[in-house]
C-alpha positions in Angstrom: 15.2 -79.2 -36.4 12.3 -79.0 -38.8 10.4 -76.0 -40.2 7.3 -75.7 -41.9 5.1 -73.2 -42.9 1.5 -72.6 -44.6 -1.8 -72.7 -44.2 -4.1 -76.0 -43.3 -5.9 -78.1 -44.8 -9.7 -78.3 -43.3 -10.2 -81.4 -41.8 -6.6 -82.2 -40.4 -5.6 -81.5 -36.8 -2.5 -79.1 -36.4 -0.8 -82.0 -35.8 -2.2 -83.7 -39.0 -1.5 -80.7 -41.0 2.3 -80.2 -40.1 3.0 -83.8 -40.5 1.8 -84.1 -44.3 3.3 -80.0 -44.9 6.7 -81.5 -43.7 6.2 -84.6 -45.9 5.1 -82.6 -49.1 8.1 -80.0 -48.5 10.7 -81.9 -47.2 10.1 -85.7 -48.0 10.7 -86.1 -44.4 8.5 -88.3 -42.3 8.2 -86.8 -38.7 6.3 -87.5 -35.9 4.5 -84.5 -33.6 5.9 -84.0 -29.6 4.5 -81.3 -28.5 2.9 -77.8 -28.8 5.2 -75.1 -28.0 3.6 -71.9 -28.4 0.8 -70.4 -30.3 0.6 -66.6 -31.7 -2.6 -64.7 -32.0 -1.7 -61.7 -34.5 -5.0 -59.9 -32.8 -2.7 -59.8 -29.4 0.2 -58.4 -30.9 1.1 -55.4 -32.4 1.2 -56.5 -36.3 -0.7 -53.9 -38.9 -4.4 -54.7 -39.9 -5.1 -58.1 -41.5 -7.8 -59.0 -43.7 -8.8 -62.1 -42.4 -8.2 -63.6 -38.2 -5.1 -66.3 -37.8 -2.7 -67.7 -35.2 0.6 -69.2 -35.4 1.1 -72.8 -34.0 4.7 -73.7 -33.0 4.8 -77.3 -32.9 7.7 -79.6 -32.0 8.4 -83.0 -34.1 10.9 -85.4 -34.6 12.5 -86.7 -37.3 11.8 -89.9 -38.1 12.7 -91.1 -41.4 11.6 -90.8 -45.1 14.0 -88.8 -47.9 15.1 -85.4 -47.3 14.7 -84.2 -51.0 14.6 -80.2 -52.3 11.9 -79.1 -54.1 9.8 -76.1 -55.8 9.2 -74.7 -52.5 12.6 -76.4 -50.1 16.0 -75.6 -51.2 19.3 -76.4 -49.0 17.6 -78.8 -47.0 
């Protein structure tokens, strides 16, 4: 299972965006499945944010490239 995390680049789709985070973090080349879920902090109870976001859980698959660590991947 792969994991990534940060904020998108404007001009990329989600899928787009977690394909080239998982690259840059990982050296891993994956390919998008599916969407799983999505999370709108407005809809649940988190403290006051400065600015409006949502979480999107997407699925991939692993499908090649070299798993390396880096400044922000350790024990991968």
């Amino acid at each position: 299972m792969v994991f990534a995390r940060g904020g998108c680049d404007v001009g990329l789709s989600p899928s787009e965006n977690v394909v080239k985070k998982i690259k840059e973090e990982s050296g891993d080349d994956t390919a998008v499945k599916k969407l799983l879920a999505v999370m709108d902090y407005n809809k649940h109870p988190h403290p006051p944010q400065p600015y409006y976001y949502y979480k999107l859980y997407i699925e991939c698959e692993l499908i090649g490239g070299h798993t390396v660590n880096g400044i922000e991947t350790n024990d991968v």
